[in-house]
C-alpha positions, 0 to 999 in steps of 0.5 A: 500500500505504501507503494501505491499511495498517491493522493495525500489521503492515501499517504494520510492513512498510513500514519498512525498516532499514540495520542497523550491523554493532554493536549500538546496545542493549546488555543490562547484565547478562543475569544480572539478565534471568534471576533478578530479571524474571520477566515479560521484560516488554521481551518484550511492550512492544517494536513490533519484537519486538527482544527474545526470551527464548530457552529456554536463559535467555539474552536475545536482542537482534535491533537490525536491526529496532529501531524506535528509539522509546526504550521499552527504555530507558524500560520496563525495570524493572531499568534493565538495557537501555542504548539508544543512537541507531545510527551515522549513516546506520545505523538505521530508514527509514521509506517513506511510499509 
Protein backbone atom coordinates (compact mmCIF):
# COMPACT_ATOMS: atom_id res chain seq x y z
CA UNK A 1 0.00 0.00 0.00
CA UNK A 2 2.67 2.29 0.69
CA UNK A 3 3.88 1.98 -2.90
CA UNK A 4 0.71 2.67 -4.32
CA UNK A 5 -0.20 5.80 -2.15
CA UNK A 6 -0.74 8.73 -4.24
CA UNK A 7 -3.21 11.13 -3.03
CA UNK A 8 -2.46 12.97 0.33
CA UNK A 9 -5.19 10.77 1.65
CA UNK A 10 -3.88 7.75 0.99
CA UNK A 11 -0.30 8.71 2.00
CA UNK A 12 -2.67 10.17 5.36
CA UNK A 13 -3.95 6.63 6.00
CA UNK A 14 -0.58 5.34 6.55
CA UNK A 15 0.13 7.30 9.81
CA UNK A 16 -0.69 6.20 12.77
CA UNK A 17 -0.77 8.23 16.09
CA UNK A 18 -0.07 7.29 20.05
CA UNK A 19 -2.12 10.20 21.46
CA UNK A 20 -1.34 11.98 25.30
CA UNK A 21 -4.27 11.98 27.46
CA UNK A 22 -3.22 16.04 27.03
CA UNK A 23 -3.27 18.08 24.65
CA UNK A 24 0.13 19.45 23.20
CA UNK A 25 -1.92 22.51 21.44
CA UNK A 26 -3.34 24.85 23.12
CA UNK A 27 -5.86 27.71 21.53
CA UNK A 28 -4.74 31.28 23.52
CA UNK A 29 -7.91 32.90 23.59
CA UNK A 30 -10.83 31.28 21.95
CA UNK A 31 -12.36 34.61 22.09
CA UNK A 32 -9.79 36.12 19.53
CA UNK A 33 -10.66 32.99 17.22
CA UNK A 34 -14.18 34.03 17.45
CA UNK A 35 -14.20 38.06 16.73
CA UNK A 36 -10.61 39.12 15.06
CA UNK A 37 -10.44 35.96 12.44
CA UNK A 38 -12.97 35.80 10.25
CA UNK A 39 -11.24 33.12 7.88
CA UNK A 40 -10.45 30.12 10.59
CA UNK A 41 -7.63 30.14 8.48
CA UNK A 42 -5.94 27.43 10.83
CA UNK A 43 -9.08 25.51 9.50
CA UNK A 44 -7.62 25.45 5.89
CA UNK A 45 -3.79 25.19 6.34
CA UNK A 46 -3.52 22.38 8.59
CA UNK A 47 -2.94 18.47 6.99
CA UNK A 48 -4.57 16.90 9.77
CA UNK A 49 -7.57 18.91 9.92
CA UNK A 50 -6.89 19.04 13.56
CA UNK A 51 -8.62 22.40 13.88
CA UNK A 52 -12.63 22.65 13.08
CA UNK A 53 -14.70 25.78 13.67
CA UNK A 54 -17.93 24.49 15.15
CA UNK A 55 -21.30 26.19 14.54
CA UNK A 56 -21.53 27.06 18.47
CA UNK A 57 -18.36 29.63 17.93
CA UNK A 58 -16.10 27.78 19.85
CA UNK A 59 -12.89 26.15 18.05
CA UNK A 60 -12.33 22.66 18.15
CA UNK A 61 -8.82 21.05 18.57
CA UNK A 62 -8.59 17.20 17.65
CA UNK A 63 -4.41 16.96 18.86
CA UNK A 64 -4.74 12.99 18.11
CA UNK A 65 -4.34 13.49 14.84
CA UNK A 66 -1.94 16.28 14.92
CA UNK A 67 0.59 15.73 12.38
CA UNK A 68 3.45 17.64 14.24
CA UNK A 69 4.54 19.93 11.18
CA UNK A 70 4.60 23.30 13.39
CA UNK A 71 2.19 25.18 10.69
CA UNK A 72 -0.21 26.42 13.58
CA UNK A 73 2.42 27.83 15.27
CA UNK A 74 3.70 29.49 12.20
CA UNK A 75 0.47 30.17 10.28
CA UNK A 76 -1.77 31.67 12.84
CA UNK A 77 -2.15 35.16 12.01
CA UNK A 78 -3.06 36.18 15.60
CA UNK A 79 -0.33 34.07 17.42
CA UNK A 80 -3.47 32.61 19.11
CA UNK A 81 -2.36 28.85 18.66
CA UNK A 82 0.93 27.56 21.35
CA UNK A 83 2.37 24.24 19.99
CA UNK A 84 4.37 22.20 21.74
CA UNK A 85 6.06 18.68 20.89
CA UNK A 86 3.66 15.95 22.70
CA UNK A 87 5.36 13.95 25.61
CA UNK A 88 7.92 11.49 24.92
CA UNK A 89 6.69 8.25 23.26
CA UNK A 90 3.44 10.17 22.64
CA UNK A 91 2.87 11.80 19.02
CA UNK A 92 2.88 10.68 15.33
CA UNK A 93 4.33 7.15 13.98
CA UNK A 94 4.92 7.14 10.51
CA UNK A 95 4.68 3.37 8.97
CA UNK A 96 6.61 3.29 5.58
CA UNK A 97 5.33 -0.41 4.56
Amino acid sequence: MAKDAKTIEEKQYLVRYKADSKSHLTVLDFDICATKCPDKICTVFCPGEVYKWEKEGRMFVGYEGCHECGSCRIGCPHQNIKWEYPKGGHGIIFRLA
